[in-house]
C-alpha positions in Angstrom: 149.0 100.0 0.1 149.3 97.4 -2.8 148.3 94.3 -1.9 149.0 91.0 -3.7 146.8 87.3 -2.7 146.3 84.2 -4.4 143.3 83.6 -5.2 142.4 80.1 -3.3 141.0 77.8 -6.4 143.4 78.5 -9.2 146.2 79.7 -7.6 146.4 83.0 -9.7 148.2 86.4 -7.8 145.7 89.2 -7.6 147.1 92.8 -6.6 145.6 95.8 -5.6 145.5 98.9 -4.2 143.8 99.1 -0.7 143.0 101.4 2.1 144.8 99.4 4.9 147.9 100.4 6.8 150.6 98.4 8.3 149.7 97.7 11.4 146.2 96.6 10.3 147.7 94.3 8.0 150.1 92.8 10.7 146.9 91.9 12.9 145.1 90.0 10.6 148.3 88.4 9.7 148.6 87.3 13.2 145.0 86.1 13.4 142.7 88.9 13.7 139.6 88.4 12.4 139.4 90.1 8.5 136.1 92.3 9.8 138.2 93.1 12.6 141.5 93.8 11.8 140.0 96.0 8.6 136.5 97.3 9.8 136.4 99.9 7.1 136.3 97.6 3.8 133.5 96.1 1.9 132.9 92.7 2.2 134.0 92.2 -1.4 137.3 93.8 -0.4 137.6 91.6 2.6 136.8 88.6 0.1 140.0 89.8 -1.9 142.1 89.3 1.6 141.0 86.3 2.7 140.3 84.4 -0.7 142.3 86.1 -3.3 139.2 86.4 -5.3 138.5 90.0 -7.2 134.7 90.5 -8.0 135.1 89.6 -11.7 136.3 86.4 -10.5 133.2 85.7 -8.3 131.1 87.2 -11.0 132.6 84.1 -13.3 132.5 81.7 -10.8 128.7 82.1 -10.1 127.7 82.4 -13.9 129.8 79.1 -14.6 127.6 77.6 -11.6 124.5 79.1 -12.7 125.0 77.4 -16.3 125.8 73.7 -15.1 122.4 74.2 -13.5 
């Protein structure tokens, strides 16, 4: 299923392809827990639905960190 989620700090739209079905998608929706409703994905790909964030994105977002240090 293509999925598309803004990514919570700058409001960019994300989309990608991932192994979740309807139904799965319609529990988290209404409140499931992400590990719950989608037991089967990474944690980086549970990132992606809760966040918006791909792992380029974090990978940025940690170097930018690491350099103000």
């Amino acid at each position: 299923m293509i999925i598309t989620r803004e990514h919570f700090l700058t409001g960019e739209l994300n989309t990608r392809s991932m192994d979740v079905t309807q139904e799965q998608l319609d529990r988290w929706r209404n409140g499931e827990l992400v590990q719950n409703a989608f037991p089967h994905l990474t944690d980086e790909e549970r990132d992606f639905f809760v966040l918006g964030t791909t792992k380029e994105q974090w990978e940025k977002l940690y170097s930018d960190i690491r350099e103000e240090e």
